[in-house]
N, C-alpha and C positions, 0 to 999 in steps of 0.2 A: 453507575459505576459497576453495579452487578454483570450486569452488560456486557458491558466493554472489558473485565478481565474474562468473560467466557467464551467470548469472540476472541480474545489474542490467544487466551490459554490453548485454545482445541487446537490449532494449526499450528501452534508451537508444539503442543504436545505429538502429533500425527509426524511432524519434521525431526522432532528428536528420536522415535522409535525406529521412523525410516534409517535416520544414521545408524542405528545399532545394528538393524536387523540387515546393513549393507555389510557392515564389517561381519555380521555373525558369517555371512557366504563367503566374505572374501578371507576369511581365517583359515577355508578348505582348503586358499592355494598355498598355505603356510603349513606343514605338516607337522613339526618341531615344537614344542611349547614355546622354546625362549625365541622364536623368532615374531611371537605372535601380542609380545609384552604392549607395545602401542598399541594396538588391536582393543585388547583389554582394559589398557587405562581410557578410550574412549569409547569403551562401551560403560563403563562403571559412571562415566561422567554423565553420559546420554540416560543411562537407569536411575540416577536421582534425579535428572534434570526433570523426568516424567511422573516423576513420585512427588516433587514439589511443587511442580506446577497443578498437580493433578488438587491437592490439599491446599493450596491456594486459592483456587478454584471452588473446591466444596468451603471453606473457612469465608470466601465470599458471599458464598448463596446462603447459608446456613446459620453463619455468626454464632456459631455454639465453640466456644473456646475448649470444652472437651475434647475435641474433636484433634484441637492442637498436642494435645498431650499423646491420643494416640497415635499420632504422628512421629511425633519423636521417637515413641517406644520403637516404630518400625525401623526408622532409620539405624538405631543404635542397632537393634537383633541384624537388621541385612547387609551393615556395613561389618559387621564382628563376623558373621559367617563367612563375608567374602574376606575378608580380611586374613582369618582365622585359617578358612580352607588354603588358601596360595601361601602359607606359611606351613602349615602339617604333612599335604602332600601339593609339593613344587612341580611335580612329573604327571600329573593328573592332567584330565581335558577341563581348562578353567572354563571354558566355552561354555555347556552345559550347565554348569553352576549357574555361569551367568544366566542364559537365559532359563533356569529354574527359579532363579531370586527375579527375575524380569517378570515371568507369568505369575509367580505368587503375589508381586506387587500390584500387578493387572486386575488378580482376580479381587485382593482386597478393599484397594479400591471402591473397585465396582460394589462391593458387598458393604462398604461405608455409607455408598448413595441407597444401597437397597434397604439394607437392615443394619443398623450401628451394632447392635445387638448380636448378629450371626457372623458381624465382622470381626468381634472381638473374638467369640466363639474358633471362629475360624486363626486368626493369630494364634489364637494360644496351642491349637492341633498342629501349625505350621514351626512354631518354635520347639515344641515337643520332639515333633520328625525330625527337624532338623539334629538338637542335639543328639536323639539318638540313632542320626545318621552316621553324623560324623566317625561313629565305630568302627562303621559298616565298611568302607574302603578297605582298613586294615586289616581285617577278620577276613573278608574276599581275600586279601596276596597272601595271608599267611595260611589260613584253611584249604588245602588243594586238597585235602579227605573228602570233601563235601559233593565230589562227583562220583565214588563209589554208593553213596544212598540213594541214589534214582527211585528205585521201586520201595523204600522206606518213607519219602514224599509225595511218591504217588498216594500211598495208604491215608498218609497225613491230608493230603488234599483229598480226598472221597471221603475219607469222613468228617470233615469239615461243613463239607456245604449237605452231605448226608444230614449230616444234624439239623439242620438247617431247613430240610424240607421237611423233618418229620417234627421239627418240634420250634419253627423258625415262625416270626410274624407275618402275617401277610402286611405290604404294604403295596394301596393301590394297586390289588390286585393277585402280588407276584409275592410267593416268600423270600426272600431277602437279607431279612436283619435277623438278631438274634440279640438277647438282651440278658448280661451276666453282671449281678449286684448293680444296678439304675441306669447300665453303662450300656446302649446299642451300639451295634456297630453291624458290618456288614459282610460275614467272612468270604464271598465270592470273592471279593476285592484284595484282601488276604492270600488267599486263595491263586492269584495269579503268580503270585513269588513260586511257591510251593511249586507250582503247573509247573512255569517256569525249568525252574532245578531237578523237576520230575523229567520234562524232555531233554532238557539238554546232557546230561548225564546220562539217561540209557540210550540216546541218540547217537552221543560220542561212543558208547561200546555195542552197538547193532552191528552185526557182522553178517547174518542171515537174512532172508526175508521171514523167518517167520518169527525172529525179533522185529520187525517193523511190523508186521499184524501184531503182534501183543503189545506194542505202544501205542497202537492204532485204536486195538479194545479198548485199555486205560484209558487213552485219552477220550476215546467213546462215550467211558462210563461217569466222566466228569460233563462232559454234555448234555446228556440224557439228565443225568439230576439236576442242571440247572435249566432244562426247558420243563422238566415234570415242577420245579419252582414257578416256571414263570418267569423265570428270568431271562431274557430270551438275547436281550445284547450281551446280558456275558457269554450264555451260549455259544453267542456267533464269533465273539469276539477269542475264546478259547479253540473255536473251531480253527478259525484264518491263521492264529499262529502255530496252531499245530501243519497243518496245510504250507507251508510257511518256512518252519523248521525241517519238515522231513526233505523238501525240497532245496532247502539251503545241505543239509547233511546227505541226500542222494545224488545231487546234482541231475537227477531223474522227470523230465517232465513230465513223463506219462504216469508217475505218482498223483502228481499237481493236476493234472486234468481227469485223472480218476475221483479225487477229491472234490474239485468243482462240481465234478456230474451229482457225486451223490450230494453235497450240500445244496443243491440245485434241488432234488428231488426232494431229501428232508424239508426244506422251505415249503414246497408245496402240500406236503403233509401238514406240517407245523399251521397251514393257513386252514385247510378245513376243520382241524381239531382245535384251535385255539378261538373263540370268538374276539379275544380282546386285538385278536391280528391283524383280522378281519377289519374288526374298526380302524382301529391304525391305518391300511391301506387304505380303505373307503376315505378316509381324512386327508391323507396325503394326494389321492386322484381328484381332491376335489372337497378342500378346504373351507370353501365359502358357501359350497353348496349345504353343508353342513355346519354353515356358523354357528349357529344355536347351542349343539351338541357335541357330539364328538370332531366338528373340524375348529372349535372356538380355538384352543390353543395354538395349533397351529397357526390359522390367519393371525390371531393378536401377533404374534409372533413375526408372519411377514409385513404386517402393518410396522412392526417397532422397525423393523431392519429399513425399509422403504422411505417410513417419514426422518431417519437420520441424516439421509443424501449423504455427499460424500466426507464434510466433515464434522457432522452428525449434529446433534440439539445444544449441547453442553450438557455437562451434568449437572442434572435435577430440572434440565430442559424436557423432557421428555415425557413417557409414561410406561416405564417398563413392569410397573407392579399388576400391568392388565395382566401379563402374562400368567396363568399358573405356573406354579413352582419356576418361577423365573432363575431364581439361585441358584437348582443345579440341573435342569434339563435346557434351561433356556439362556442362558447367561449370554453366551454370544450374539444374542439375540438383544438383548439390551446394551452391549457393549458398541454394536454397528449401529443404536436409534442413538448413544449419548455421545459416543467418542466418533462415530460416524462410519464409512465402509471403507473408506481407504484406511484408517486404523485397524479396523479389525480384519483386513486382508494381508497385513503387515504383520500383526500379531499370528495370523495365521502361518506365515513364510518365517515368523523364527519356531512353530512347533515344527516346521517343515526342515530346518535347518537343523532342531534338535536331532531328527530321526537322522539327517543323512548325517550328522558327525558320529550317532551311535553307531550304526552301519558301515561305517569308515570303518576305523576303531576295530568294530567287529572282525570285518574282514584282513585286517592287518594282523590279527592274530595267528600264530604256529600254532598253538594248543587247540584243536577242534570244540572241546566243550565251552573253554572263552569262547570263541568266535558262537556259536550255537547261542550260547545265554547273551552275551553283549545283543544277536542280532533279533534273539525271541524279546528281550525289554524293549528295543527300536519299535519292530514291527507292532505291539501290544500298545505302544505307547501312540505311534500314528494310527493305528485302526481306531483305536478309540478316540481320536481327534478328528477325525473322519465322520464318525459315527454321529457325533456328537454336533460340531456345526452341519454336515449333511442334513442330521432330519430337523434341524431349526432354520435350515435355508430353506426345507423341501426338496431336496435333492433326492433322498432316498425317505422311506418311510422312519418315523421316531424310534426309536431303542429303548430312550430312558436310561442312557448312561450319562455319567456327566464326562465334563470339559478337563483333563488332566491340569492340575495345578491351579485354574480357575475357577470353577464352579466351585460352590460349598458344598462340605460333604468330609466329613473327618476321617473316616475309611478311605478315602479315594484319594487326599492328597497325601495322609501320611502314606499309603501301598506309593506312591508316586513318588515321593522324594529318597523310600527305600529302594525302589526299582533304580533313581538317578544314581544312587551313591553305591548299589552293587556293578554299576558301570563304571563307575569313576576307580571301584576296586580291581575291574577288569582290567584300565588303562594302563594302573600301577604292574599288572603282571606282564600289560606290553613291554612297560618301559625294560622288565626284567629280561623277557626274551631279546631284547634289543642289547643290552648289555653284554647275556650271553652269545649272541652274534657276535658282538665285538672282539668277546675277548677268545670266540674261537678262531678269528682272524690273525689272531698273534699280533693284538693291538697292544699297544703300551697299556697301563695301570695309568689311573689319574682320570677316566671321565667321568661325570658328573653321576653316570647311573650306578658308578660300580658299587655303591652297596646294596644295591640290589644282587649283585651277584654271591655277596660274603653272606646273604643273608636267607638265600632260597637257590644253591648250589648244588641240591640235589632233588630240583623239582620233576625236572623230568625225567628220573632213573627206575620208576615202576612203568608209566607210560611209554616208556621209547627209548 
């Protein structure tokens, strides 16, 4: 019997996330919210459909009625947020919600079959962000002060991860965390908001070039301290979106090809000064050759993804706990041995989805610092999904960053679901410039966005 629901479950579950993640691309040819309402009510049906089948599934293999109760609890929190958010802000991208309550489903899941234990751990960091996301929308359209402090967040981020190196824990190598009253966490991650609102803000007011060398420094000097950590994917990952932004705000390539070069040359420094990179590579050119040692994690890694085939073992068919730290470096990795490859390629195309609706979005924006911040959370959010299935496939060499919204890691999904919901604030300030279109059209009173207009009617009267 075990069997036979693990056998229907998986290819019913791989068919259900397909549906979703069709509609999630076909929503890009609907620009409008209210035209995309079916859209939504069948993707909401498809995200439980996955979540119970999925607990089905494990309540099979496992027989621990525990198990049932955490269940429920998730249902109730994911139905109350979606619920909750399309009732508070109606004019928001519900799209992204969705597929943010879709990966956090994915990732728990997965971390019920791994650790019950870090599953729960992990709920309780995801309802936290969550409710104190929910603020964060409205604090975005109403705080449009918050782009005059550029170089007041830059200070706030260098001394952050500053800290951090002088007086931060090593972990596995790299200093990292930092630990205030029994509580770790991990302020690089943190840290990315702050970057964030540091570029986009003195990006939107560069007039010069030798404003873009002084954000170049800064954004330098946040580099430098996380490769003198060790920490070398955020590093890279701070790096590409600055590279990134200055060329979304110059529309200059020869900036973006200046920046390659010298990232290009730093890398090859970074390789003979760091030993720990050295290994990394050596692993990645040649994983088996090094089974023993430094390439064991990787192989376990391509062994999990390989023995899944396409619609993978079922869960707790498998054996993903070979992997080291399988939870947050390798999680994709156990996701394509249980759920199988065509799942997690699909799972892959709605983080792919997420980035091109934020970048939509982004670029539909008048106001240059939305458009900048909307496009620097996109970019930040797909490099590091990049990053992250890349060196668990062997694509590129490992990072050590985790999987946005799925891996475990309380730092990384709450910074992740703040990054979702300062975009969903952004939306709200579309919806206002859209209003104000309207109504400088000499459109009647009466559309749905107009209070947005009674409410932020003199937003653009210092900028323009």
């Amino acid at each position: 019997m075990k069997l036979f629901v693990t056998e229907i479950a998986k290819y019913l579950i791989a068919l259900l996330l397909l549906f979703y993640t069709a509609d999630s691309f076909g929503a890009l040819a609907k620009p409008y919210e209210s035209d995309r309402k079916l859209i939504y009510t069948r993707q909401i049906g498809c995200m439980f459909g996955v979540q119970i089948t999925c607990f089905i599934q494990i309540l099979a293999r496992t027989g621990k009625v525990s198990y049932l109760l955490f269940f429920l609890f998730q249902i109730v929190i994911f139905a109350s947020v979606i619920m909750l958010f399309y009732i508070i802000y109606p004019d928001a991208n519900k799209l992204v919600i969705n597929n943010m309550c879709m990966l956090l489903m994915i990732g728990i899941i997965m971390l019920t079959r791994l650790s019950y234990e870090k599953a729960i751990k992990q709920f309780v960091v995801v309802s936290t962000s969550i409710v104190l996301g929910f603020f964060i929308p409205e604090l975005i359209f109403r705080l449009n002060v918050i782009k005059r402090y550029a170089w007041v967040f830059a200070a706030i981020g260098v001394t952050m991860i500053g800290i951090v190196l002088v007086l931060g824990t090593a972990t596995n190598g790299s200093k990292i965390t930092y630990t205030i009253a029994g509580i770790t966490f991990q302020p690089s991650e943190f840290t990315k908001i702050i970057y964030l609102l540091f570029l986009a803000g003195a990006l939107f007011r560069a007039k010069e070039l030798t404003d873009l060398i002084k954000i170049a420094g800064v954004a330098g000097v946040h580099v430098i301290i996380l490769v003198l950590s060790k920490d070398l994917g955020s590093a890279l990952l701070f790096f590409i979106v600055f590279l990134a932004l200055i060329y979304i705000a110059t529309n200059n390539i020869g900036y973006l090809i200046l920046g390659l070069g010298f990232g290009s040359a730093a890398s090859v420094i970074a390789y003979g000064l760091f030993s720990h990179i050295q290994v990394r590579v050596k692993a990645w050119l040649d994983p088996f050759g090094n089974i023993e040692s430094a390439g064991y994690q990787l192989a376990q890694s391509l062994f999990g993804i390989s023995s899944g085939g396409a619609f993978g073992l079922g869960l707790y068919g498998g054996a993903p706990q070979s992997i080291p730290f399988v939870e947050q470096d390798f999680i994709f990795s156990a996701i394509a041995e249980e759920f199988g490859i065509v799942f997690a390629v699909i799972m892959t195309l709605i983080c792919l989805s997420t980035f091109m609706h934020i970048m939509y979005e982004g670029y539909m924006m008048h106001d240059k610092y939305y458009r900048l911040l909307s496009c620097g959370i996109g970019v930040s959010y797909i490099f590091q999904t990049f990053l992250t299935i890349g060196g668990g496939s062997r694509f590129i060499p490992l990072t050590g960053v985790t999987l946005p919204l799925v891996s475990y890691g309380g730092s990384s999904v709450m910074v992740t679901v703040i990054m979702m919901m300062i975009f969903e604030g952004i939306c709200l300030v579309k919806n206002f410039e859209e209003a104000e279109d309207y109504m400088r059209h000499d459109r009647p009173r009466g559309n749905k966005r107009d209070y947005y207009y009674d409410e932020r009617n003199e937003r653009y009267e210092e900028d323009y």
